[in-house]
C-alpha positions in Angstrom: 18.0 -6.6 -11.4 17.4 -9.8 -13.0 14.1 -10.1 -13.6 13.0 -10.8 -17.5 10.4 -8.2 -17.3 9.8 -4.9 -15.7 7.0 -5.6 -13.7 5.0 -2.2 -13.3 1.1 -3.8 -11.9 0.5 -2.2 -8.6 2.0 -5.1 -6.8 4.1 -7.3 -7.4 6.6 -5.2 -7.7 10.0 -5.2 -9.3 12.7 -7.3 -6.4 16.5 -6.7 -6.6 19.3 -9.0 -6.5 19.9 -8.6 -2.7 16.5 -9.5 -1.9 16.3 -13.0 -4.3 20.1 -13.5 -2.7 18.6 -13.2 1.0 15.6 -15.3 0.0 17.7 -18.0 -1.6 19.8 -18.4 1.6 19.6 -22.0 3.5 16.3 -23.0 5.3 16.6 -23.0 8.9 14.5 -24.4 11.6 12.2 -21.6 12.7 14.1 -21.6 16.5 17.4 -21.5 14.9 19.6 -18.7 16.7 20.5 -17.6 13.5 16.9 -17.0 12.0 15.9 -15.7 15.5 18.4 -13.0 15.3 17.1 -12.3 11.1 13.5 -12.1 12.5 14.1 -10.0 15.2 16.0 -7.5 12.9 12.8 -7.6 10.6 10.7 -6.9 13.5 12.7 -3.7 15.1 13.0 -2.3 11.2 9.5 -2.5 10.8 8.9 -1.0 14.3 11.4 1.9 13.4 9.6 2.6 10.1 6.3 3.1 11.4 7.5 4.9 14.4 4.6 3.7 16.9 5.1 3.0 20.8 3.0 0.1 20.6 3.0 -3.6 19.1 4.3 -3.9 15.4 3.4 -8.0 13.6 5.2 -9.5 10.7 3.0 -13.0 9.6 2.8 -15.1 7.1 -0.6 -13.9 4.7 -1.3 -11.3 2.7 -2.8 -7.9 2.6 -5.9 -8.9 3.2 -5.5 -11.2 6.4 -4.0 -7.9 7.3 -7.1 -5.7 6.9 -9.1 -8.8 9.0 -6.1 -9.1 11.9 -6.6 -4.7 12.0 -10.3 -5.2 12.4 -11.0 -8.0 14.8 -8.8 -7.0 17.2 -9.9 -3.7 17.7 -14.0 -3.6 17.0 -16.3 -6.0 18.3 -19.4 -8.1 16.9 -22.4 -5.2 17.0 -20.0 -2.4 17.2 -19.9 0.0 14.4 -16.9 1.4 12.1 -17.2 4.2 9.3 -15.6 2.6 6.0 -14.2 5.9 3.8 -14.1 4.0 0.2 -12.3 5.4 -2.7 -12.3 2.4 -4.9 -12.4 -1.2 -4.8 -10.4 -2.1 -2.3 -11.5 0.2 0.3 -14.9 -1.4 -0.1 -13.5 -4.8 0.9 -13.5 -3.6 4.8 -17.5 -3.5 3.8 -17.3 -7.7 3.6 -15.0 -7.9 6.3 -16.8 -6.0 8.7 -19.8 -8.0 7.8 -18.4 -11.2 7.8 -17.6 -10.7 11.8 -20.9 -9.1 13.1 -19.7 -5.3 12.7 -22.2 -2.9 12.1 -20.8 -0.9 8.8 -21.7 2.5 7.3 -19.6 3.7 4.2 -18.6 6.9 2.5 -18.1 5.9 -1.3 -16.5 9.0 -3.2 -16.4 8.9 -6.8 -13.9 7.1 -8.4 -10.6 9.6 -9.2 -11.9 11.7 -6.2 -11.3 11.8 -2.9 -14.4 11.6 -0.1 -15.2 14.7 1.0 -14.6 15.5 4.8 -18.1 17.4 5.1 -19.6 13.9 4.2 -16.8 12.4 6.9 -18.0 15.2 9.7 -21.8 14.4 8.8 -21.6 11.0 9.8 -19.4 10.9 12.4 -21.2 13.2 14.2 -24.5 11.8 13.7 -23.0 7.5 14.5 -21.7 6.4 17.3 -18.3 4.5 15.5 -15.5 2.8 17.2 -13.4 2.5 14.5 -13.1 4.1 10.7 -11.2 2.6 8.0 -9.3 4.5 5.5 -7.5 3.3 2.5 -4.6 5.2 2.4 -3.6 4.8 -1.4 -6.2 2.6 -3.5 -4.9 0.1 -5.8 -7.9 0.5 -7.9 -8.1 3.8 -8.6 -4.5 5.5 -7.6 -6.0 8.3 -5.6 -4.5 9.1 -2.0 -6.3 9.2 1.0 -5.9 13.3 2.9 -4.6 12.6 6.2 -3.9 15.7 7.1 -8.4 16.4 7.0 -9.2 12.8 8.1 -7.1 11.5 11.1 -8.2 15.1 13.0 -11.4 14.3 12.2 -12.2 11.0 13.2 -10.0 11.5 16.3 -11.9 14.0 17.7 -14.7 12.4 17.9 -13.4 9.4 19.8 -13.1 6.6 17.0 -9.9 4.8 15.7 -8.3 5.6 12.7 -7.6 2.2 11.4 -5.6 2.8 8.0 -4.7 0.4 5.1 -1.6 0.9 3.3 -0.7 -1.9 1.6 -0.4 0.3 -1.3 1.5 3.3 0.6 3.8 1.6 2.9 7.1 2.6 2.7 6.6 5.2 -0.3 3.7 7.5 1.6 3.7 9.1 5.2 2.4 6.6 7.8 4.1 7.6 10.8 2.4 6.6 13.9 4.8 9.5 16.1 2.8 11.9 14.3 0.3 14.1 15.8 -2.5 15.8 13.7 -3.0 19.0 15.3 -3.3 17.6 19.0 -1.3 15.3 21.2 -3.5 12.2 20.9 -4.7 12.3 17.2 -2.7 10.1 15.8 -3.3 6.8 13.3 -3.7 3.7 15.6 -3.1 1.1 13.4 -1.5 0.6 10.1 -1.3 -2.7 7.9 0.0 -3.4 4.9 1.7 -6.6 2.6 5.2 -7.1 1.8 5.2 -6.7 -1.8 4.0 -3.5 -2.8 6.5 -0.2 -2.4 8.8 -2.4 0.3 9.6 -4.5 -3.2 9.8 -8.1 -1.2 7.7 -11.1 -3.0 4.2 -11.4 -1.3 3.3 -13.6 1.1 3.7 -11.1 3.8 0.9 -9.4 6.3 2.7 -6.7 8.3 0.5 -4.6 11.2 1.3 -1.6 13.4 -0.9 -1.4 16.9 -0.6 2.0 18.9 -1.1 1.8 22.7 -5.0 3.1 21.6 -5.7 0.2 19.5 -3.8 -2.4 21.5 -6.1 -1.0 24.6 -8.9 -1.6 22.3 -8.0 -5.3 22.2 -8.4 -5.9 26.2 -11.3 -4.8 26.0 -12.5 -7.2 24.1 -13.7 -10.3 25.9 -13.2 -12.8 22.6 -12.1 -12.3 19.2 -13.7 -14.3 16.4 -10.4 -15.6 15.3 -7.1 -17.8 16.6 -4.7 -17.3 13.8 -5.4 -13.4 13.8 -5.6 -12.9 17.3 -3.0 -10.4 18.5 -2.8 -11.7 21.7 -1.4 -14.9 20.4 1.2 -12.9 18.7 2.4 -10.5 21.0 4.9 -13.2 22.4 6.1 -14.2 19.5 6.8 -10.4 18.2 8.6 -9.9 21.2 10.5 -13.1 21.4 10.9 -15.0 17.9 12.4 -17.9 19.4 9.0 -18.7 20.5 6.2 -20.7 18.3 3.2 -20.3 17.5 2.9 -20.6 14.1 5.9 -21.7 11.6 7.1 -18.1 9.8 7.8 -18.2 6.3 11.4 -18.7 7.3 12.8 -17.7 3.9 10.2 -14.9 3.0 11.9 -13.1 6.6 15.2 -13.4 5.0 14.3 -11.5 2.3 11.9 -9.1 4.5 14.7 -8.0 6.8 16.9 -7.4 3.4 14.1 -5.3 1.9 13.8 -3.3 5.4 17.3 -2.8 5.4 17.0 -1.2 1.7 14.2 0.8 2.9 15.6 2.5 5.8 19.1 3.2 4.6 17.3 5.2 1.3 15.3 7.2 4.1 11.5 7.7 4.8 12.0 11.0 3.5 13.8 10.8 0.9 11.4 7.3 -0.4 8.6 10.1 0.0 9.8 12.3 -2.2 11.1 9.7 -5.1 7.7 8.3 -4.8 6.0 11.8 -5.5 8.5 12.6 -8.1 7.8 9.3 -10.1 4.1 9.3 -10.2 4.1 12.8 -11.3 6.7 12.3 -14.0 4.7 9.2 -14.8 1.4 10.7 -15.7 3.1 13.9 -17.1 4.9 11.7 -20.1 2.0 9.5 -20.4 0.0 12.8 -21.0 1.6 13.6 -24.0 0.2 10.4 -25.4 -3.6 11.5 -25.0 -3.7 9.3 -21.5 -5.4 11.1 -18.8 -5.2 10.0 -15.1 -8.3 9.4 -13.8 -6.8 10.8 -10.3 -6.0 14.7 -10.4 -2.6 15.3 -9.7 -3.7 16.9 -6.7 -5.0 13.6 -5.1 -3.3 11.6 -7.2 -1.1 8.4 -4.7 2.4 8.3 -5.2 2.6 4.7 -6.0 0.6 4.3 -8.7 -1.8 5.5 -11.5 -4.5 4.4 -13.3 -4.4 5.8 -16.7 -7.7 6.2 -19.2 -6.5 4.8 -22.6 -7.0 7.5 -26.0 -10.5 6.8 -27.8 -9.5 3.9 -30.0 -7.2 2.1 -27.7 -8.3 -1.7 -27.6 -6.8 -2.5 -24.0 -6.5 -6.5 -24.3 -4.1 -5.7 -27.6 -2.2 -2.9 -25.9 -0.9 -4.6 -22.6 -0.5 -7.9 -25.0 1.9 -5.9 -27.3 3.5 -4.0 -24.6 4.0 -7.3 -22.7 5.7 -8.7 -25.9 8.4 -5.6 -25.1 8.5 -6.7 -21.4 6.6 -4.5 -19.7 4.0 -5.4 -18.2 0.9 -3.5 -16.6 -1.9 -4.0 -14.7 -5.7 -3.9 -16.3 -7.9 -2.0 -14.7 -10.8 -3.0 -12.0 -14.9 -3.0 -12.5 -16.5 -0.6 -14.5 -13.3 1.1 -16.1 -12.0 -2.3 -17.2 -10.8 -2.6 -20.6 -11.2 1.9 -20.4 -8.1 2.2 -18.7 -4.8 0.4 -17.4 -2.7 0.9 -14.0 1.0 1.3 -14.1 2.5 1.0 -10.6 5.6 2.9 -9.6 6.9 2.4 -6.5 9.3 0.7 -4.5 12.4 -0.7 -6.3 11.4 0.9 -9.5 14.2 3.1 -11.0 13.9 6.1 -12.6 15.1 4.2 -15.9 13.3 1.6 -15.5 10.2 4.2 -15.9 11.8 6.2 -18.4 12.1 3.2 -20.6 8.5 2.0 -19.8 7.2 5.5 -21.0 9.0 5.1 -24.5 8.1 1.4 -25.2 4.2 2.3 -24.4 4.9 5.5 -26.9 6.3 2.8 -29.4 3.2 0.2 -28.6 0.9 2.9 -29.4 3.1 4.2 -32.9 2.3 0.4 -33.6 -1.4 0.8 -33.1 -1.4 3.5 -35.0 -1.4 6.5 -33.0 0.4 9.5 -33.9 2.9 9.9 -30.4 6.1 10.9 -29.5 8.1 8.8 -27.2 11.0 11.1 -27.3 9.0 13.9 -26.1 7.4 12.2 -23.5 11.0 11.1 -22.4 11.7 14.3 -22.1 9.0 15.4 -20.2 9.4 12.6 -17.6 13.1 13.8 -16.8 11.8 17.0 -16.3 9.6 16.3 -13.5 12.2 14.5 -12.1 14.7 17.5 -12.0 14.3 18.8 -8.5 14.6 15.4 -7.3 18.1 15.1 -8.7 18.7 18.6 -6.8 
């Protein structure tokens, strides 16, 4: 790759030669044959990795415009939706709902914990919700959302399982084909950004509709929104020699590349490299006196947030690790300046991490803390034995 620095925040991440190649191609008029042809590629990749038999949308925005296109589309002004939080960013669907008339009750867990499905069955059973919102792996907090307990849940009792995984996508089941115990539970809509674990530069808001949630939609006299409307979409999804609004003609160049990476490693074989790095991760950095704040049992595959050793001055750390070229991601609310987030996802390598684990063992030598890189090396190919298997 060449990049300067190993970028290990939980998005941005790391892009690969292929990807800046595709992006630095000529600029085309947006009905060019020759874009058409790019875009449509990006669209059927995107529909093959989700696996949904409905409508899949690849716009310019970013993960956020995401969340709001999900939301709007399928719940209306004075409906209700059920928002399970576990961290900062699964509260955000809290100010979205508001901001469009949505009636909002929330499940907060704990942060480093996951919400608890007796708290999930309690409410669902006593609201009346058209919609709940879960965030599949939270950028804030690195714990994973248990699809397995939720989608069940929710589905039997007749709400939409509306799931954000702009910090899963590509790196963490999502697949819409999948049923949950019966036919029709299944996740209706997914959304996520281009440049988390698919490793393409942001500017990307990609969304998944099943036949549930695009039902959902006509049913729904008026949404409070023209850019984010579906329906204004649909056409172009289908046919992107049509307009509606310009695409980021460039950003699909490199979007169809990154698909194309994505696919040809294999959904299950991204799984498991995903689960294998974050363990080997937080295993090494273990040995260094940093703690996860996510048990390995919930803990997301993409990334970690990491309590520092008493002692640690966090502003010095990611300044002298920086200095090495590696830089990490500070961490959100009240554990800022207690702990950092190291992403590991997408077109990270396995040395790339490996190397990041020694320099943060030499960062902390410098600091003065007693460590061992070369055992925490160690430790990190370990976990990461099977995978080579």
């Amino acid at each position: 790759m060449r990049n300067e620095d190993m970028l290990l925040i939980p998005g941005p991440t790391p892009v690969v030669d292929s990807i800046y190649d595709a992006l630095a191609q000529e600029t085309r008029g947006h009905t060019d044959p020759r874009f058409v042809k790019i875009f449509k590629s990006a669209i059927e990749k995107t529909r093959e990795m989700f696996k949904t038999d409905g409508e899949v949308f690849v716009v310019s925005g970013s993960g956020t415009l995401a969340m709001e296109m999900a939301l709007v589309n399928t719940v209306a002004a004075g409906e209700k939706i059920l928002v399970i939080s576990q961290g900062y960013f699964g509260d955000r669907f809290i100010h979205l709902g508001k901001a469009f008339g949505i009636e909002v009750d929330v499940i907060q867990s704990e942060w480093g914990s996951q919400v608890q499905t007796k708290e999930v069955e309690e409410k669902l059973t006593a609201g009346n919700y058209k919609a709940v919102t879960i965030t599949h792996a939270d950028t804030s907090t690195g714990v994973a959302a248990n699809l397995d307990a939720l989608v069940p849940l929710i589905k039997k009792h007749g709400a939409l399982v509306i799931l954000d995984g702009v910090c899963a996508t590509a790196a963490m089941e999502e697949d819409m084909s999948k049923a949950y115990g019966h036919p029709d539970y299944k996740i209706d809509v997914v959304l996520t950004g281009s440049q988390k674990a698919i490793g393409v530069p942001p500017g990307l808001a990609v969304v998944a509709f099943n036949q549930s949630a695009l039902a959902a939609r006509e049913k729904i006299e008026r949404v409070p929104a023209y850019y984010c409307d579906i329906h204004n979409w649909i056409p172009i999804m289908n046919d992107p020699g049509k307009y509606f609004a310009t695409p980021p003609v460039n950003l699909i160049y490199a979007y169809d590349e990154g698909m194309k990476l994505v696919l040809a490693e294999g959904m299950e074989n991204r799984y498991k490299r995903h689960k294998a790095y974050g363990r080997a991760v937080r295993s090494a950095l273990a040995e260094y006196g940093m703690k996860a704040i996510a048990d390995e049992d919930v803990a997301a595959a993409t990334l970690s947030c990491i309590l520092y050793p008493e002692g640690l001055n966090d502003a010095a750390f990611r300044a002298a690790l920086a200095e090495k070229g590696v830089i990490v991601a500070g961490a959100l609310a009240h554990l800022a300046g207690k702990a950092f987030r190291i992403g590991h996802m997408g077109n990270t390598t396995n040395e790339m991490l490996e190397k990041a684990v020694v320099l943060i063992g030499e960062t902390m030598k410098e600091m003065g803390f007693p460590v061992n890189p070369e055992k925490a090396a160690v430790v990190f190919q370990q976990c990461l034995t099977p995978l080579k298997m």
